[in-house]
C-alpha positions as a printed Julia matrix, in Angstrom:
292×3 Matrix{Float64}:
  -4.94  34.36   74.04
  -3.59  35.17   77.6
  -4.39  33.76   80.31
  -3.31  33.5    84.05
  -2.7   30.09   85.71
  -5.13  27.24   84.92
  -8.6   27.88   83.51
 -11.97  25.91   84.29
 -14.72  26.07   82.25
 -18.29  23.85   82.69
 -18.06  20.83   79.66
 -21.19  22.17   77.97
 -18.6   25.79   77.32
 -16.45  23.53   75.08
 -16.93  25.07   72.21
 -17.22  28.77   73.94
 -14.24  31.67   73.89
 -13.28  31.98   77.02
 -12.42  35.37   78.26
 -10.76  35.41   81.37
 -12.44  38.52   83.27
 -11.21  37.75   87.28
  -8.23  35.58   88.07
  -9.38  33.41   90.39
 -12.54  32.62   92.86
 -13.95  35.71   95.1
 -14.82  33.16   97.55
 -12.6   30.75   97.32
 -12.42  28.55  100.4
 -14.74  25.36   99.6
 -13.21  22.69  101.03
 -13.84  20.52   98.64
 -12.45  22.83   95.67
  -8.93  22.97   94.36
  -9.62  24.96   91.02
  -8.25  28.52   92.35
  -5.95  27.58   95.22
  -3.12  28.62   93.14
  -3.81  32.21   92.54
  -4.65  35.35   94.58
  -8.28  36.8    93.75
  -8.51  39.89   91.77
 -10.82  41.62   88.49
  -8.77  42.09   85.7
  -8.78  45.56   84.64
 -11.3   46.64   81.66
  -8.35  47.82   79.38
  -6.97  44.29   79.58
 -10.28  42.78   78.83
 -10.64  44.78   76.09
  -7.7   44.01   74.91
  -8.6   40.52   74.92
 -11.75  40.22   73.31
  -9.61  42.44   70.17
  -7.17  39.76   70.22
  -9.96  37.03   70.25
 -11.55  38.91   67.03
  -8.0   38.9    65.53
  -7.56  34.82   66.04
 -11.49  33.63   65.74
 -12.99  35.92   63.86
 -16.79  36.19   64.98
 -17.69  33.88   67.98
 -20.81  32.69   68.74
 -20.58  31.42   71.94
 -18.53  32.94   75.1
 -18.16  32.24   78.39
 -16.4   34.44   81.37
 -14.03  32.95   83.68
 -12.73  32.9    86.33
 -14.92  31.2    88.81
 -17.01  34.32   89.55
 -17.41  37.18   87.09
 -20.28  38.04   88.67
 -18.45  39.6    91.67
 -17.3   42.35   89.29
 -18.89  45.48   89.08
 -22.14  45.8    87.18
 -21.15  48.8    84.89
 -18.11  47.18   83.94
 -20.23  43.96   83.45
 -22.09  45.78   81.55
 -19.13  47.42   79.23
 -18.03  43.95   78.79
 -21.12  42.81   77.51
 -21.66  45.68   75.03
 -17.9   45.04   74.2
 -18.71  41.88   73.37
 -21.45  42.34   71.42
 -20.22  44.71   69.33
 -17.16  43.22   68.78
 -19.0   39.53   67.75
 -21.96  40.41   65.43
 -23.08  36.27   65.85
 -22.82  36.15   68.97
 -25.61  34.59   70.86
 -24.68  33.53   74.07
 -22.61  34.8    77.16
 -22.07  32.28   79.8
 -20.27  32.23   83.47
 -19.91  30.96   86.79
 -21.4   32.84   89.71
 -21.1   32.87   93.26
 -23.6   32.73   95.76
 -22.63  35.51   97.81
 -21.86  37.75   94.44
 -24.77  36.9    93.03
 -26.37  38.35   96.06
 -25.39  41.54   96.03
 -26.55  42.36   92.94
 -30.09  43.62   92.67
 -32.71  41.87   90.67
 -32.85  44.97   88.6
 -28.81  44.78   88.38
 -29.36  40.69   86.68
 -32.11  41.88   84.89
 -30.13  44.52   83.19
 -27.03  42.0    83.18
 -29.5   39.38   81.12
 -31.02  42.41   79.06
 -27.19  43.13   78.07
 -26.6   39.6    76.77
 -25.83  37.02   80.17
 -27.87  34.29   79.5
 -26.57  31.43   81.42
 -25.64  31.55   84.73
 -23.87  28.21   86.56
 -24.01  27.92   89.86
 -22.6   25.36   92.34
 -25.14  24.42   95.0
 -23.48  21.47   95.76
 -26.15  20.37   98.37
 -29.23  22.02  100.16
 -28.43  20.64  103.42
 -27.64  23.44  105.87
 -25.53  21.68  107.64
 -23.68  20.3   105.29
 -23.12  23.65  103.25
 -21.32  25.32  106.22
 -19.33  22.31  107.03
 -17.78  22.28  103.35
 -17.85  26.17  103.95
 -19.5   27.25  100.86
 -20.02  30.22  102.37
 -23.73  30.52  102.68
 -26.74  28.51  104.41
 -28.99  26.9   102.86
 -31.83  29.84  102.66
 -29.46  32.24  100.84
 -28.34  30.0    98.14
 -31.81  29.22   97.35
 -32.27  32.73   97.15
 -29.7   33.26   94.73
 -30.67  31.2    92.23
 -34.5   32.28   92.91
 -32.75  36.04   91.84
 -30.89  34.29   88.89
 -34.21  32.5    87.7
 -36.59  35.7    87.78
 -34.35  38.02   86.23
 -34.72  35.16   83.26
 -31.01  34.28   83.39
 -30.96  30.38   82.14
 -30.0   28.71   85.55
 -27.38  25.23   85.8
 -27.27  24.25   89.12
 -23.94  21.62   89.85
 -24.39  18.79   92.57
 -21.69  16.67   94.6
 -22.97  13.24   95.03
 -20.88  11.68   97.83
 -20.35  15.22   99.51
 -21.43  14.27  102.61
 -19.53  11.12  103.01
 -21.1    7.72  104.6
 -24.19   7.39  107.3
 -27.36   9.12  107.11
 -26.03  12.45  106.24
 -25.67  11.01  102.81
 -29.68  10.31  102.89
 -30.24  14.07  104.14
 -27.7   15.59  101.53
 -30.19  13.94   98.87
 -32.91  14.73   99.92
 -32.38  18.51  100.69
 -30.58  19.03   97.59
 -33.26  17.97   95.81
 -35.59  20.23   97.81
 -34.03  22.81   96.59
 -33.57  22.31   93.18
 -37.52  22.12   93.65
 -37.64  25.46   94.56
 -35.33  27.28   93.02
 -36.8   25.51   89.63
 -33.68  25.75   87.39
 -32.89  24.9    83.81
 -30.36  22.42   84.2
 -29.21  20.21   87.02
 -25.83  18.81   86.74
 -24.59  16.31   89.3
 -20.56  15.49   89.65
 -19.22  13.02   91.75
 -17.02  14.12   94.87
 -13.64  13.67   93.89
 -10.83  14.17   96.53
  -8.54  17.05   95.55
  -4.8   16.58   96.88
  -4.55  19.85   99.04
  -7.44  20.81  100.05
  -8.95  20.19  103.77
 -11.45  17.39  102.38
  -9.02  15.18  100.91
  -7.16  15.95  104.48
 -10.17  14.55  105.88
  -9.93  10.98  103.93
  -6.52  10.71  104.27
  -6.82  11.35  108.12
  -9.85   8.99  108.1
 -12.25  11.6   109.5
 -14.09  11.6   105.94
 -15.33   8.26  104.55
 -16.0    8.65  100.54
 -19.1    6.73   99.66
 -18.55   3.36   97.3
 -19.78   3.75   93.89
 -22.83   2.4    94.14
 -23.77   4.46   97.13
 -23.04   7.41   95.01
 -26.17   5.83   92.91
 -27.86   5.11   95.46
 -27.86   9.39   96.21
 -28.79  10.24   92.32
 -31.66   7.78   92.72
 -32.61   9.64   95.53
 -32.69  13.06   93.83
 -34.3   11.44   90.81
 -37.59   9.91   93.16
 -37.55  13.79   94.99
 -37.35  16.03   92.3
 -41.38  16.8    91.76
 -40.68  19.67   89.12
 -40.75  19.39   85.57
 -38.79  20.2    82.33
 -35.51  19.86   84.43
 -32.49  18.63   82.24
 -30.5   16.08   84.04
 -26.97  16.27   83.48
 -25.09  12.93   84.54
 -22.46  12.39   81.74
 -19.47  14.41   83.72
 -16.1   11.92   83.55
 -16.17  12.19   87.84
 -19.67   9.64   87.78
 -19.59   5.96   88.05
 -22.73   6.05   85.43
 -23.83   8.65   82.88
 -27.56   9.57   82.84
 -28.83  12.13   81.34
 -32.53  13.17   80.95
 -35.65  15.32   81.5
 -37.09  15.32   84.65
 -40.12  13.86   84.56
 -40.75  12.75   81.55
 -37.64  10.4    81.43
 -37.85   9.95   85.02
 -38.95   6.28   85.06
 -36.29   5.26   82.45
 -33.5    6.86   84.99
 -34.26   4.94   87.87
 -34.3    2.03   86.3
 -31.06   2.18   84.69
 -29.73   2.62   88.24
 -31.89  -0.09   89.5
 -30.01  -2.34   87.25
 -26.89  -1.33   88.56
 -27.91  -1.5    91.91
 -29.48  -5.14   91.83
 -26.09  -6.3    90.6
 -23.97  -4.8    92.07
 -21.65  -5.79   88.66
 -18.59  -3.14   88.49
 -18.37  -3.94   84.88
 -21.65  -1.74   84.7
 -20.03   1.03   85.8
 -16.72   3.37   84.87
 -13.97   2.13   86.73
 -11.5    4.99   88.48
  -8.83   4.6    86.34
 -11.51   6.02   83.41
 -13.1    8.7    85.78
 -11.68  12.59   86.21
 -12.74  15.64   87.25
């Protein structure tokens, strides 16, 4: 397979073929983020992706399961989304599920007629990283939209039936109270934009990128590790909708939990609580054991 510079991929795309459509993020200026830094954002043109998926038929065989990187396919064109797709499908008789990361701002300029007729085509799981619902706190890690407009976006994603994972960043907002707010308002909106999946990751500093800056210069103070759990127990008490699948088991958290919000919502908390009344970091994984 060819691909350009490093590829990134969500944990639950383990098993997917991964067809690299963009090099790089369209956005690309999180603060936070070091995934694209290395490469200069452009859409790989169709006769290479073509080319591609052939030599993915020659190696795999059929696939079931694919999933389009870089970290925004999205952004590219709907026809040629579309061409892809059909490509795709015609290429992998078994195939049953298309997957890829989307941006906020790509996602919004695509009609709700364009994502219907990108889920009619075969996209049927969309991750995007909302990171927080705090305003504030969005522009500061310069996500690139407020608040309202990535609630939007997923809202889009959701009624044009795409299957919607929204990604967290417990700790994002460092110590104080904007850790309380960053909670709470990301659980708002995972309220309201009512997705499939909600998968939380710990914030991680990045060497080279202006948040790690931050620590180092001392203008950023990371949360401890049970104030991280302190923040998911928050989101667990504030998330009032239901049939949400928790996703806690990424190798950045201090404790995997995973569940269904509500029905496993008591047996969450308390798991936490246990940490929490200790205070024990045997209970927990130690950094050496976490990643990204």
């Amino acid at each position: 397979m060819r691909y350009e510079g490093n590829i990134f991929r969500p944990f639950s795309e383990a098993n997917s073929y991964l067809l690299q459509c963009t090099v790089g993020c369209s956005h690309n200026q999180c603060t936070f983020c070091g995934m694209y830094k290395d490469k200069h954002y452009r859409i790989r043109t169709l006769a290479e992706i073509k080319e591609d998926i052939a030599l993915a038929k020659a190696h795999y065989g059929d696939c079931e399961k694919v999933f389009l990187c870089d970290g925004d396919a999205i952004a590219i064109d709907t026809e040629m989304l579309l061409e892809i797709l059909r490509t795709l499908r015609e290429t992998f008789p078994q195939l049953r599920h298309v997957g890829s990361y989307v941006g906020p701002q790509s996602t919004l300029g695509k009609s709700l007629d364009e994502l219907k007729a990108l889920r009619a085509a075969g996209l049927g799981k969309a991750y995007i990283g909302v990171e927080t619902g705090d305003d504030e706190l969005l522009k500061k890690v310069k996500k690139g939209v407020g608040a309202a407009d990535m609630l939007r976006a997923g809202q889009h994603l959701v009624a044009a039936g795409i299957n919607l994972s929204v990604m967290v960043l417990l700790g994002l907002a460092g110590k104080g109270e904007a850790s309380g707010r960053h909670a709470l308002a990301t659980a708002k909106i995972c309220n309201e934009m009512k997705p499939q999946y909600l998968a939380a990751l710990t914030y991680t500093p990045v060497p080279g990128t202006p948040l790690h800056r931050q620590v180092q210069s001392g203008a950023f103070e990371l949360l401890d590790p049970f104030e991280t759990l302190e923040e998911m127990k928050m989101i667990f008490e504030n998330i009032t909708m239901d049939n949400l699948k928790f996703v806690g088991a990424h190798a950045s958290n201090y404790l995997p939990i995973s569940g269904t919000l509500q029905k496993d919502r008591a047996k969450m908390i308390a798991a936490v609580d246990h940490v929490l009344q200790s205070r024990d970091a045997r209970l927990i994984r130690s950094d050496h054991m976490r990643g990204l």
